[in-house]
KEMI-151665 format. One record per atom (N, C-alpha, C): residue number from 1; x, y, z; residue in three letters. Coordinates in pm, 1 decimal. Example, Ala and Ser with C-alpha at 12.3 -4.5 7.8 and 13.67 -1.06 7.14 Angstrom:
BEGIN
<r 1 <1319.0 -569.0 780.0> "ALA">
<r 1 <1230.0 -450.0 780.0> "ALA">
<r 1 <1320.0 -330.0 780.0> "ALA">
<r 2 <1285.0 -225.0 708.0> "SER">
<r 2 <1367.0 -106.0 714.0> "SER">
<r 2 <1290.0 3.0 787.0> "SER">
This chain:
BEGIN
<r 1 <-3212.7 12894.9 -8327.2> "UNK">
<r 1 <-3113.8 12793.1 -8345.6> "UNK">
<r 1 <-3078.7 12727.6 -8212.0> "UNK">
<r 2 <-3072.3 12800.1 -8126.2> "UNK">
<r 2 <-2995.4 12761.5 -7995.0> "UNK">
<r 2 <-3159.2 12616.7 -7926.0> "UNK">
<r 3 <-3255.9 12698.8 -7986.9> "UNK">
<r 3 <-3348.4 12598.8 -7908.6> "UNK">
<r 3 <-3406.0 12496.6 -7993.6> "UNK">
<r 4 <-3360.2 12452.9 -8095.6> "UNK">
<r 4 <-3339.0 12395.4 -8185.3> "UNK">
<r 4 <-3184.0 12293.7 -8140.9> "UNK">
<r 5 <-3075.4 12318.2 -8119.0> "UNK">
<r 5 <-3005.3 12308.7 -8055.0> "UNK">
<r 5 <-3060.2 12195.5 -7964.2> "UNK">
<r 6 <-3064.1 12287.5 -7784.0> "UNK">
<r 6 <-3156.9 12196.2 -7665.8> "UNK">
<r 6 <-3274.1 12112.6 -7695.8> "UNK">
<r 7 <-3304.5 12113.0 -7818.1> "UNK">
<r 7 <-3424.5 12001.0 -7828.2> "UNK">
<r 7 <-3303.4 11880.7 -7912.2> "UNK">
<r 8 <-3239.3 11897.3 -7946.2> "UNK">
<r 8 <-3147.5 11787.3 -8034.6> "UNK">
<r 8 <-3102.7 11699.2 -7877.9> "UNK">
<r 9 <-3041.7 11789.5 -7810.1> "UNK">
<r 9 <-2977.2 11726.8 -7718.4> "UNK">
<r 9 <-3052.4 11661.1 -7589.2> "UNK">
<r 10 <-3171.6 11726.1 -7601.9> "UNK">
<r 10 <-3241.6 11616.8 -7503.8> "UNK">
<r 10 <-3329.0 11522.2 -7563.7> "UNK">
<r 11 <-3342.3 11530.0 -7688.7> "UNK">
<r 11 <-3387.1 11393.2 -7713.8> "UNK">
<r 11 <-3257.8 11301.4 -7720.1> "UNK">
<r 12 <-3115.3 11322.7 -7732.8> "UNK">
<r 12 <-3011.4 11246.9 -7710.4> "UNK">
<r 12 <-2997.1 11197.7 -7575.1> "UNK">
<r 13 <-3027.7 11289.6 -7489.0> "UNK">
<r 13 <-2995.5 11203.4 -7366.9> "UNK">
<r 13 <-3099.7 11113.4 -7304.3> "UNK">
<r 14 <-3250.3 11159.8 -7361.5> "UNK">
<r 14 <-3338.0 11124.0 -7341.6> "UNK">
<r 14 <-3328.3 10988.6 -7388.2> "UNK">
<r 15 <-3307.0 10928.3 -7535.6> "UNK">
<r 15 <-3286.7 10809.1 -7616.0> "UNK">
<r 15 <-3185.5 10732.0 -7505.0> "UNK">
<r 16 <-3062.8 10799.1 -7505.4> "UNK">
<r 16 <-2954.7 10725.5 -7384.0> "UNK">
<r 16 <-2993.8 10676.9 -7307.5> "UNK">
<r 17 <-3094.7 10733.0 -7196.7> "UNK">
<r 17 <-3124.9 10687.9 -7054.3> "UNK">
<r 17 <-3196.4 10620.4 -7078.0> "UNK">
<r 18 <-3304.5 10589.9 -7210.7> "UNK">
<r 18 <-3389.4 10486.9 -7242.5> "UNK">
<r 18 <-3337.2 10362.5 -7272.0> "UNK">
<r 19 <-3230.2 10321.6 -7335.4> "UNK">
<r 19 <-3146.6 10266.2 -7378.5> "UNK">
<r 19 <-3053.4 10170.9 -7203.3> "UNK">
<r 20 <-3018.1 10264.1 -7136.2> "UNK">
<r 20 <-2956.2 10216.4 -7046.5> "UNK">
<r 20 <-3022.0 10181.2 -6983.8> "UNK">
<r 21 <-3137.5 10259.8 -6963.7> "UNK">
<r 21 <-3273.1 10203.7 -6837.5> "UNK">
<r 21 <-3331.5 10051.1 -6884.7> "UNK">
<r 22 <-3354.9 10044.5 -7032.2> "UNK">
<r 22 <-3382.7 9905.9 -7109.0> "UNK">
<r 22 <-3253.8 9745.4 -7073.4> "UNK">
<r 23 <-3146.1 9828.8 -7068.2> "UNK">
<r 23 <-3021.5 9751.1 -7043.9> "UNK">
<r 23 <-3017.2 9666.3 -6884.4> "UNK">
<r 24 <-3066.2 9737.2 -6818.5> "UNK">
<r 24 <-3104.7 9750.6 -6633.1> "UNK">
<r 24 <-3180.4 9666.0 -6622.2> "UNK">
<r 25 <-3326.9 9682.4 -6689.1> "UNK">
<r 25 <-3431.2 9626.8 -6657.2> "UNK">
<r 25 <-3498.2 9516.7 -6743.2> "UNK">
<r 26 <-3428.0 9478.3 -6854.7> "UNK">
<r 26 <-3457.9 9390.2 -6924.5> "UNK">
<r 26 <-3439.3 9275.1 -6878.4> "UNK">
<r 27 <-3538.6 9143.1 -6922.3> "UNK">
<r 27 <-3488.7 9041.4 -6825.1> "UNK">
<r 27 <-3364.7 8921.0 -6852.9> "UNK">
<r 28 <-3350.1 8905.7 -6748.1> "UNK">
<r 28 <-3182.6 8853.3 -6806.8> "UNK">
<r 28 <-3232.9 8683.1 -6762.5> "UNK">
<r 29 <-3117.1 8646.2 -6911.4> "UNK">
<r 29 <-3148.8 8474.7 -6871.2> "UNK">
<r 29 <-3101.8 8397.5 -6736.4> "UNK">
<r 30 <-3176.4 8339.7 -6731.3> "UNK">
<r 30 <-3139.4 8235.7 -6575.4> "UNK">
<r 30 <-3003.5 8221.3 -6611.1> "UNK">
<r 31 <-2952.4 8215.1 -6472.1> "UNK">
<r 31 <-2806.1 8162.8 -6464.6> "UNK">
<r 31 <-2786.4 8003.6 -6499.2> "UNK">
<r 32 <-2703.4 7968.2 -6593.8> "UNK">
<r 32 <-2707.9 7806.9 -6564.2> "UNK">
<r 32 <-2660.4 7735.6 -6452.3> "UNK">
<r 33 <-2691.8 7594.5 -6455.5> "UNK">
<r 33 <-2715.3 7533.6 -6328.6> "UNK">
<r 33 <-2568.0 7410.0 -6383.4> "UNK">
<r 34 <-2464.2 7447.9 -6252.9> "UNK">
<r 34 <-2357.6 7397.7 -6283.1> "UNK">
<r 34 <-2375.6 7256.7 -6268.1> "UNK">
<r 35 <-2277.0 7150.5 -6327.9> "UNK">
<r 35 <-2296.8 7027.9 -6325.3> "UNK">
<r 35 <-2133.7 6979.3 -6362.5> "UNK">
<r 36 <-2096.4 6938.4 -6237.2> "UNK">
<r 36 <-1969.3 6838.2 -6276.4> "UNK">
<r 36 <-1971.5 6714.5 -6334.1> "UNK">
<r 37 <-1929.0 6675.4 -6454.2> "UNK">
<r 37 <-1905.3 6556.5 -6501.4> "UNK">
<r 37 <-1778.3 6518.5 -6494.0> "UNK">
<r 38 <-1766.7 6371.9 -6422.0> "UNK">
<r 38 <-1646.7 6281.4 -6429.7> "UNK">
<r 38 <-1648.1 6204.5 -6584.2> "UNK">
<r 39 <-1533.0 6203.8 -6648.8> "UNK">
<r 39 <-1552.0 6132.1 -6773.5> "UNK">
<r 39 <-1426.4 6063.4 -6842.1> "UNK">
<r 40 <-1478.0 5941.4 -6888.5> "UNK">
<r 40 <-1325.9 5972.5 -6931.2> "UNK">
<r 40 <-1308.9 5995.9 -7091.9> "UNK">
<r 41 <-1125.7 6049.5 -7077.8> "UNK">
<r 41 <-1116.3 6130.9 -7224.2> "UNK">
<r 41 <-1151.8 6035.8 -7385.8> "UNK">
<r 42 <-1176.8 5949.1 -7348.0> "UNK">
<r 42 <-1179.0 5861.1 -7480.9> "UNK">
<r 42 <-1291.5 5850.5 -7503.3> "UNK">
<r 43 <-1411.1 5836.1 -7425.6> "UNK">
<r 43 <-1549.1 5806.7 -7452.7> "UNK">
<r 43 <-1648.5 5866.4 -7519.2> "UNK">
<r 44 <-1672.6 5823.0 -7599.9> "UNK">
<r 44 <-1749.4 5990.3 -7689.5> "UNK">
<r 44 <-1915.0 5989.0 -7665.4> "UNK">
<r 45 <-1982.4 5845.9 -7599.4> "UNK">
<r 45 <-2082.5 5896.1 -7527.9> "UNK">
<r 45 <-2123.2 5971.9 -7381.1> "UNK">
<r 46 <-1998.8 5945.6 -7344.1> "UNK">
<r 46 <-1969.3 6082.8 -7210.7> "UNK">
<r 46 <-1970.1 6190.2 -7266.3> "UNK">
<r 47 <-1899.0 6272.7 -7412.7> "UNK">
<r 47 <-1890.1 6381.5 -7440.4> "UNK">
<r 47 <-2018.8 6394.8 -7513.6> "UNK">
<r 48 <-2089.9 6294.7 -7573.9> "UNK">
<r 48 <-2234.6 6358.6 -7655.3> "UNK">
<r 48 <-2342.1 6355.0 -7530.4> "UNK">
<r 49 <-2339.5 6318.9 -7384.2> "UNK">
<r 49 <-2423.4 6367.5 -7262.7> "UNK">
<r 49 <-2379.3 6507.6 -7237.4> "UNK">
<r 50 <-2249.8 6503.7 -7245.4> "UNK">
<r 50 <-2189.5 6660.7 -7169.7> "UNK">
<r 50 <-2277.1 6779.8 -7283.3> "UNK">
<r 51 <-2220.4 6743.2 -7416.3> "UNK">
<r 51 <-2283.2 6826.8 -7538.8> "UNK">
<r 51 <-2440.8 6837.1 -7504.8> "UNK">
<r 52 <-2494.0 6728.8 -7473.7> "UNK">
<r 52 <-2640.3 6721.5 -7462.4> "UNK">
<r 52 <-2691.1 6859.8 -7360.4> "UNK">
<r 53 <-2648.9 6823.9 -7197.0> "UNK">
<r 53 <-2642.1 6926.0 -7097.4> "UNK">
<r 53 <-2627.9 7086.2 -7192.0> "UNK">
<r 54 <-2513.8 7090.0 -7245.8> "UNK">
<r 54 <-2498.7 7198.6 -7259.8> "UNK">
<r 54 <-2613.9 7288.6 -7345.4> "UNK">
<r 55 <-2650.9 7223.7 -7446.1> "UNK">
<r 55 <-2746.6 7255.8 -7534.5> "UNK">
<r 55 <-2870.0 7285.1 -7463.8> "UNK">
<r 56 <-2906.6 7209.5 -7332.4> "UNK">
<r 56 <-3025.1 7248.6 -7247.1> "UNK">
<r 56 <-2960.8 7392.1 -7169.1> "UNK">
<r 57 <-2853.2 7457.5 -7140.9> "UNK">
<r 57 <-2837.0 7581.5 -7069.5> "UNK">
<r 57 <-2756.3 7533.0 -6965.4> "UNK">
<r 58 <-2704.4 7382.0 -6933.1> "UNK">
<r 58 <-2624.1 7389.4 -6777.9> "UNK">
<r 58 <-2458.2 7402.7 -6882.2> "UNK">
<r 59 <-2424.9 7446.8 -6712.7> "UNK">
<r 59 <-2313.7 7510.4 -6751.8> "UNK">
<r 59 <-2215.8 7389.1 -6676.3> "UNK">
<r 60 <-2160.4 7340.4 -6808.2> "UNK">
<r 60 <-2080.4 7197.6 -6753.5> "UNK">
<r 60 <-1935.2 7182.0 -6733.4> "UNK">
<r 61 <-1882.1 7152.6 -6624.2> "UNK">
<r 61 <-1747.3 7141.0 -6617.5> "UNK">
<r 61 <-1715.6 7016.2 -6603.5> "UNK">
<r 62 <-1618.3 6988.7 -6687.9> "UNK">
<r 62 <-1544.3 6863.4 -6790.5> "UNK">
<r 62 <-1438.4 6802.8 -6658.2> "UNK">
<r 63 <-1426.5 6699.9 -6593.0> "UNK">
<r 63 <-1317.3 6617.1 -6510.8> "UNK">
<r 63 <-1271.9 6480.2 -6578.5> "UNK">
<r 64 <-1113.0 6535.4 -6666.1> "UNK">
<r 64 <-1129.8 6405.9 -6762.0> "UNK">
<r 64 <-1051.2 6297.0 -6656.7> "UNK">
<r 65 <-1081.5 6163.3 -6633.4> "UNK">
<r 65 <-1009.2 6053.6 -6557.9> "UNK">
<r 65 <-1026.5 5939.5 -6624.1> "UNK">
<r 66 <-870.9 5883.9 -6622.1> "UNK">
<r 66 <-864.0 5782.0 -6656.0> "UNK">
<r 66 <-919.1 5657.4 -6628.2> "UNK">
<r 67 <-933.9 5613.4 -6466.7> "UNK">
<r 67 <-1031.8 5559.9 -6441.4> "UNK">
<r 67 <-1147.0 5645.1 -6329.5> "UNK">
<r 68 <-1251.6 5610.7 -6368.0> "UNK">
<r 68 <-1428.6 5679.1 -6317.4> "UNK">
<r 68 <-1419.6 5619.8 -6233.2> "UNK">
<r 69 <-1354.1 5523.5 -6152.8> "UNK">
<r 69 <-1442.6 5415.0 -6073.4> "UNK">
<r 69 <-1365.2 5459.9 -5903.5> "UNK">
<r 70 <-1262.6 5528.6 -5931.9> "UNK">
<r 70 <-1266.4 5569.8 -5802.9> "UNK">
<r 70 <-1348.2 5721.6 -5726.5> "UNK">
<r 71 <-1418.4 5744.8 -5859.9> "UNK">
<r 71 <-1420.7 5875.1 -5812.5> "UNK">
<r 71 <-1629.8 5779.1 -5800.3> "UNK">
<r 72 <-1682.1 5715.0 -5860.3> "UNK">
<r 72 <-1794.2 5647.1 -5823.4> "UNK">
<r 72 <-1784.8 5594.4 -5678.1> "UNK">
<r 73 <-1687.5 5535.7 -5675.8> "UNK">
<r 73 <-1636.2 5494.9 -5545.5> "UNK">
<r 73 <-1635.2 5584.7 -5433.2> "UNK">
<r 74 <-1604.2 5666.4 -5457.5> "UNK">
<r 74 <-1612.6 5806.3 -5341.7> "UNK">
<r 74 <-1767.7 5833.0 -5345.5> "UNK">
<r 75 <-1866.0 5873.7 -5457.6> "UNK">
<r 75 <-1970.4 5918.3 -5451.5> "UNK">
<r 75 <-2052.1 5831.8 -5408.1> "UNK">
<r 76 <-2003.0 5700.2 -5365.1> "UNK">
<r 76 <-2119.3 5553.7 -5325.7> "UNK">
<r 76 <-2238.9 5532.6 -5425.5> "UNK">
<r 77 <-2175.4 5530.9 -5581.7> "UNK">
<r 77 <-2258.9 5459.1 -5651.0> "UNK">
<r 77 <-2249.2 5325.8 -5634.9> "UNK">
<r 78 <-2403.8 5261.1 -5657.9> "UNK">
<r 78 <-2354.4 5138.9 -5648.7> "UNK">
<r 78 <-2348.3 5050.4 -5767.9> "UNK">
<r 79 <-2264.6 4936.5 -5746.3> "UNK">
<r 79 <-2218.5 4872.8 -5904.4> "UNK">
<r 79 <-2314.4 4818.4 -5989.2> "UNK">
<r 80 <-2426.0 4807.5 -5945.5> "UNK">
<r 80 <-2549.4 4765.1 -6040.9> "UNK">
<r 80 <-2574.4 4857.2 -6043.7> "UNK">
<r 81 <-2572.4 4968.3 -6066.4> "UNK">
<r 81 <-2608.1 5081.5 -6095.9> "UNK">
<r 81 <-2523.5 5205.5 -6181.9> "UNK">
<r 82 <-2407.3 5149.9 -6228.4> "UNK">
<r 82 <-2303.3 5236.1 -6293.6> "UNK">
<r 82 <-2340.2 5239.8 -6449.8> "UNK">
<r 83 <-2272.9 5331.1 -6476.9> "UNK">
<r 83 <-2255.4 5358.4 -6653.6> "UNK">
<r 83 <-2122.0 5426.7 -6672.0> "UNK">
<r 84 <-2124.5 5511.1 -6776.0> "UNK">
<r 84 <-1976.5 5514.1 -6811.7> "UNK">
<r 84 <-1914.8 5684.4 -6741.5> "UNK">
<r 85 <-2032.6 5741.8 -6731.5> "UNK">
<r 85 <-1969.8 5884.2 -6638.0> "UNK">
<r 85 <-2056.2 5880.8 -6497.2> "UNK">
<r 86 <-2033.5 5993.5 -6398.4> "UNK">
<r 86 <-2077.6 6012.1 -6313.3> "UNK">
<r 86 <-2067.9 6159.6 -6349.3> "UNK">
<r 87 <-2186.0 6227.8 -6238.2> "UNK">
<r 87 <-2175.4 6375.0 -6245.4> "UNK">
<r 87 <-2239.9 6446.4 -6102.1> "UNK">
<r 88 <-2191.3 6556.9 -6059.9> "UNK">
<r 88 <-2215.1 6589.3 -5969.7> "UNK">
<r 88 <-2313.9 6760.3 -5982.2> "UNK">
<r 89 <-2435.7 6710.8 -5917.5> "UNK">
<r 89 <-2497.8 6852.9 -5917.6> "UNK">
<r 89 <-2558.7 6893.9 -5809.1> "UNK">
<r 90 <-2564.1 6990.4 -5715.9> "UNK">
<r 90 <-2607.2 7094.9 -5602.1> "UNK">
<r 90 <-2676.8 6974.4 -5519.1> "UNK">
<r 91 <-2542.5 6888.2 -5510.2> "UNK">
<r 91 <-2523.9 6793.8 -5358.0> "UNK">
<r 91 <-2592.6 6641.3 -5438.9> "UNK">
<r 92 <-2627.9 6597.6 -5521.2> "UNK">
<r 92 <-2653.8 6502.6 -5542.4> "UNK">
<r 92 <-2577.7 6445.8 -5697.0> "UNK">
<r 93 <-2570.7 6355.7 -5696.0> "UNK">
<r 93 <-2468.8 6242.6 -5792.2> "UNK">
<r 93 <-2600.2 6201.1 -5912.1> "UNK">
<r 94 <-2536.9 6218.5 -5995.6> "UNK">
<r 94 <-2617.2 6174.8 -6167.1> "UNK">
<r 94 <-2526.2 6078.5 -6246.0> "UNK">
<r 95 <-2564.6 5927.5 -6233.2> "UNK">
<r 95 <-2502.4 5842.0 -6285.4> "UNK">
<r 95 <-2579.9 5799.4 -6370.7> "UNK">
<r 96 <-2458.5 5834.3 -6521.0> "UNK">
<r 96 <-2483.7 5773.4 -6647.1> "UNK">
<r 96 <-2604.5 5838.7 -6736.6> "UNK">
<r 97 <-2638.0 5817.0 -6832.3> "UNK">
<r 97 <-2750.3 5892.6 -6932.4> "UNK">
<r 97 <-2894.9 5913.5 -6887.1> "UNK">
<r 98 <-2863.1 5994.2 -6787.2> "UNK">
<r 98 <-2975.8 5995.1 -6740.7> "UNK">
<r 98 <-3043.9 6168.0 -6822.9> "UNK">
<r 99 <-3181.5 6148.6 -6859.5> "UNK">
<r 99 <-3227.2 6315.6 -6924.3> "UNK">
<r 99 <-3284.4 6381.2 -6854.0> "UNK">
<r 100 <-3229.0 6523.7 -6948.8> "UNK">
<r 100 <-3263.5 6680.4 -6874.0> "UNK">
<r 100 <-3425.1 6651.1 -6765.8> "UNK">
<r 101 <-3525.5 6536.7 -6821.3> "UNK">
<r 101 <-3622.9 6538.4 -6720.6> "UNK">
<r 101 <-3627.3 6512.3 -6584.9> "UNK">
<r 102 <-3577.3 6380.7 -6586.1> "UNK">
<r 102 <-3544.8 6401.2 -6454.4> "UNK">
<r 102 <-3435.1 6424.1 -6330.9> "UNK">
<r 103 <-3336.4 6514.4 -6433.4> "UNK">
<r 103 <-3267.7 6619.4 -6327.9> "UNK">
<r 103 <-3296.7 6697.2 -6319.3> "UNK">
<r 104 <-3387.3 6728.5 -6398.5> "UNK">
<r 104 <-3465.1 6857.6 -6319.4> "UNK">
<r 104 <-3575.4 6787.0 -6243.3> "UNK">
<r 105 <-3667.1 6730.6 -6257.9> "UNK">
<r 105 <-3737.7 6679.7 -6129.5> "UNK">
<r 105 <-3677.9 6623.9 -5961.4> "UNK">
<r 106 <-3515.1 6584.5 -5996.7> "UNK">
<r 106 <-3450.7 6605.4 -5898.4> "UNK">
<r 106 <-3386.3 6678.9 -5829.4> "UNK">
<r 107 <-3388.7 6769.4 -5892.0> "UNK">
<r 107 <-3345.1 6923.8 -5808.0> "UNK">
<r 107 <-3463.9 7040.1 -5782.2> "UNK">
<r 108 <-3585.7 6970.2 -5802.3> "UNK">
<r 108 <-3761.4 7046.2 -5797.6> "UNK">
<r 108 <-3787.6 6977.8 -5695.9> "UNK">
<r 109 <-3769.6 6818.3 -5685.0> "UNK">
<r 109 <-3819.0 6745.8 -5559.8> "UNK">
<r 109 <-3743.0 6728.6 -5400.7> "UNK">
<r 110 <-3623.5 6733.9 -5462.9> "UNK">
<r 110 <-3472.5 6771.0 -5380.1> "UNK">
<r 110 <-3550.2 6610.0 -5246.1> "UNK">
<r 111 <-3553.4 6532.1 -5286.7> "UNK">
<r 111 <-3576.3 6403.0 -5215.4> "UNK">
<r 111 <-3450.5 6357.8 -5161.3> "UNK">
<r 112 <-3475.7 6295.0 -5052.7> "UNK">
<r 112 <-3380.7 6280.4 -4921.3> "UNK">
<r 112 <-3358.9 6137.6 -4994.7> "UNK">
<r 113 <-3194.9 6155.9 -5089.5> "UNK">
<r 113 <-3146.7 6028.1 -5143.9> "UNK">
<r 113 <-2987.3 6064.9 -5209.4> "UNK">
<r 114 <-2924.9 6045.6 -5230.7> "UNK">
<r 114 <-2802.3 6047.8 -5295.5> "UNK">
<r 114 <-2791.8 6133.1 -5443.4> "UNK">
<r 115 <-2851.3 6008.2 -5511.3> "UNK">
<r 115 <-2864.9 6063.3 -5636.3> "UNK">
<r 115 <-2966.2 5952.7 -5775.8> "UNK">
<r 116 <-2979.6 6024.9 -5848.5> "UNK">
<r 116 <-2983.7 5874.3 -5950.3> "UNK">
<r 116 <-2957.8 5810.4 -6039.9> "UNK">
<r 117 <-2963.6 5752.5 -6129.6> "UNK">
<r 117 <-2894.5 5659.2 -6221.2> "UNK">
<r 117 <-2990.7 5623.0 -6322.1> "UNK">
<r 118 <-2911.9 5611.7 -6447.7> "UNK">
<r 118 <-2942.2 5570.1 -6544.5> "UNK">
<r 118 <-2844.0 5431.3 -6545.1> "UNK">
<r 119 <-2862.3 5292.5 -6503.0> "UNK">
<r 119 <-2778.4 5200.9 -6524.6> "UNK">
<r 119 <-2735.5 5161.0 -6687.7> "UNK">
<r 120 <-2596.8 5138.7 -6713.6> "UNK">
<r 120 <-2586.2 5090.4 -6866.6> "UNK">
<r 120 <-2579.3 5165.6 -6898.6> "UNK">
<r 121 <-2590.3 5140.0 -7035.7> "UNK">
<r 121 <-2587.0 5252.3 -7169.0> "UNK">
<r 121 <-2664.2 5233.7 -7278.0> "UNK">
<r 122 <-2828.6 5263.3 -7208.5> "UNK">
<r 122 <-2925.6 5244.9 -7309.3> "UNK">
<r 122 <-2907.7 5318.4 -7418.8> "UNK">
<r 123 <-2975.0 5227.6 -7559.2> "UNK">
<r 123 <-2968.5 5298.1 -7651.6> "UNK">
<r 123 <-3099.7 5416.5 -7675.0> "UNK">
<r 124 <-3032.9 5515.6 -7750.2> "UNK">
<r 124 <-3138.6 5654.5 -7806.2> "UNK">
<r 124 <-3170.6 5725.7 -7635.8> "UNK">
<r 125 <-3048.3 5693.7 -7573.6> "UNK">
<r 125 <-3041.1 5805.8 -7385.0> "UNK">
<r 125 <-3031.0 5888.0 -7441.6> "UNK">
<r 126 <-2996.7 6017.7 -7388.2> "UNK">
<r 126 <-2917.1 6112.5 -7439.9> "UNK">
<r 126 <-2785.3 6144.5 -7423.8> "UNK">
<r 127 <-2706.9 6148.6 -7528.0> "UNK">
<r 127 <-2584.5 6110.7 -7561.8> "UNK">
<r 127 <-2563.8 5971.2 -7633.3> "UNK">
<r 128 <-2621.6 5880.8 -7625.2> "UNK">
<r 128 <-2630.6 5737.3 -7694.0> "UNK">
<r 128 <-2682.0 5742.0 -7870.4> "UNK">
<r 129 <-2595.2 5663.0 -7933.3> "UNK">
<r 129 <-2686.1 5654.3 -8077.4> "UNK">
<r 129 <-2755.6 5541.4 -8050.5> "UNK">
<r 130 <-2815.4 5545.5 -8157.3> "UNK">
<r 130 <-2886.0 5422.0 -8140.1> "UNK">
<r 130 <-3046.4 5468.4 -8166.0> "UNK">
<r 131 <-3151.9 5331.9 -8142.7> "UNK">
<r 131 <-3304.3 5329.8 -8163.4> "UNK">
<r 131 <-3323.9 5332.9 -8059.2> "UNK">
<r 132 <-3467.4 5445.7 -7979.0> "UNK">
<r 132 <-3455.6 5486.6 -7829.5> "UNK">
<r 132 <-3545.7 5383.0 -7786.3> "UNK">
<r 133 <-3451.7 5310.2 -7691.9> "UNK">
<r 133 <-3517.0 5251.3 -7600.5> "UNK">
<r 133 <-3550.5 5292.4 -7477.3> "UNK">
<r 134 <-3648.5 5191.8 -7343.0> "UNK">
<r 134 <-3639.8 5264.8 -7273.3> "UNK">
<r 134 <-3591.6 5301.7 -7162.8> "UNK">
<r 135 <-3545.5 5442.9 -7067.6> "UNK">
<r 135 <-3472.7 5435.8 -7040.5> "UNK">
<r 135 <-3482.5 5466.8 -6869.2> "UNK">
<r 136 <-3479.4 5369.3 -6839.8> "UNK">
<r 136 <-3548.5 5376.0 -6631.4> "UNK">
<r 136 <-3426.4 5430.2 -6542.7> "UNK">
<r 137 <-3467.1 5503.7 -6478.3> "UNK">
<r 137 <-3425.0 5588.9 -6415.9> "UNK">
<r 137 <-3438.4 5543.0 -6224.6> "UNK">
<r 138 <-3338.4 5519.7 -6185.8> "UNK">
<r 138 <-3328.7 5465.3 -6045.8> "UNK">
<r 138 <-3277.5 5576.9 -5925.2> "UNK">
<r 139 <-3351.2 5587.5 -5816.7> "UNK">
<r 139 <-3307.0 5664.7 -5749.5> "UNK">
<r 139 <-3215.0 5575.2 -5617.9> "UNK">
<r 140 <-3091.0 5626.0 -5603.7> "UNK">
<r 140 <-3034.3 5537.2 -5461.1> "UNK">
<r 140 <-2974.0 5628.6 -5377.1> "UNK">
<r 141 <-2942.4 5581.5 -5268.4> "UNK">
<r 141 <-2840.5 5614.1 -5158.5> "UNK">
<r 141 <-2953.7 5705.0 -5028.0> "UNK">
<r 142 <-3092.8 5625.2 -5041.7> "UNK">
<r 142 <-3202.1 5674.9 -4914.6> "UNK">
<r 142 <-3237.8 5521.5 -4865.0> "UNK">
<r 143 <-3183.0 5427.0 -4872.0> "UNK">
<r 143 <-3211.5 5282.7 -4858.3> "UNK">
<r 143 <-3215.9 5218.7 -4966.3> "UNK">
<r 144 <-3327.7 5146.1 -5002.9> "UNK">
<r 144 <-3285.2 5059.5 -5106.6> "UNK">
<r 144 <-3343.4 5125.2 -5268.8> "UNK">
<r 145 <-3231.6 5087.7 -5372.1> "UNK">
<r 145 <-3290.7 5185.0 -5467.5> "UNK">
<r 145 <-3456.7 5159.6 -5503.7> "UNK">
<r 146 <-3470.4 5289.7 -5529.3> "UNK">
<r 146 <-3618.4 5295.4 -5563.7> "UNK">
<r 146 <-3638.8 5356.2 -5769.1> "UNK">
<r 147 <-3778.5 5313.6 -5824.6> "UNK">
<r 147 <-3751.2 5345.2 -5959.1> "UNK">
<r 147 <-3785.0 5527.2 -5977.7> "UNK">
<r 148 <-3730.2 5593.5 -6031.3> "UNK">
<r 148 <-3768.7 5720.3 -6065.3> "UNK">
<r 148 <-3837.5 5725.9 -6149.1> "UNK">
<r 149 <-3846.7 5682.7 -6257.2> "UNK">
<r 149 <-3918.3 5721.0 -6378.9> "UNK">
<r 149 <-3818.4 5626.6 -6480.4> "UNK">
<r 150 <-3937.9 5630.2 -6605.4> "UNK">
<r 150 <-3882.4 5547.0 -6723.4> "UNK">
<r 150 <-3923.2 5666.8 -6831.2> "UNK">
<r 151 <-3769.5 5687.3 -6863.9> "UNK">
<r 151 <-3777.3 5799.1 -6991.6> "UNK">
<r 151 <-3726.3 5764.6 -7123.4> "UNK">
């Protein structure tokens, strides 16, 4: 009985340490990649970009303002180049509907520039309803803007 017993209990602790050792070493999801959005509270295609972000894994913190334009103003967007939010990620500025592609190609290429822009509020961006048009992507604040990509 007794060794009947010690075999119960080390397959218990045995299962445990398997269990915890699995807990340790299992792989854990990437941390998300924070992203400040300026927005303001009324706009509900600022909140279906923020929703958008989130659904890709960044982890988004909400700055509701009444008016955007001073805080664009601080980040040196420029006015042909605005939309209805601004956002701030690991040192560079994301103006307006711009997609998960190329902010991540801008934080892979980490290019000596400010930030970039989606000017307007194309329709079918992300966050936009609408039939997707298309949607060009401008990089500024390294001299004169240059095009990033058309998504």
């Amino acid at each position: 009985m007794k060794r009947k017993m010690a075999l119960a209990l080390t397959a218990v602790f045995v299962g445990a340490a398997a269990v915890a050792g699995y807990a340790v070493l299992r792989p854990q999801p990437a941390a998300a990649r924070e992203i400040v959005v300026y927005a303001s509270p009324d706009c509900g295609c600022c909140h279906g970009w923020v929703s958008y972000l989130r659904r890709h894994d960044f982890g988004v913190v909400v700055k509701l303002e009444e008016d955007v334009y001073p805080t664009k103003d601080r980040l040196a967007v420029p006015d042909d180049l605005r939309s209805c939010h601004t956002a701030e990620i690991e040192g560079y500025v994301v103006e307006g509907h711009v997609p998960l592609e190329a902010i991540e190609k801008l934080l892979r290429d980490r290019p000596k520039i400010a930030g970039i822009a989606s000017p307007g509020m194309p329709s079918g961006a992300p966050g936009m309803d609408g039939p997707k048009e298309p949607n060009p992507i401008v990089g500024f604040g390294g001299g004169e803007p240059t095009q990033w990509g058309v998504y």
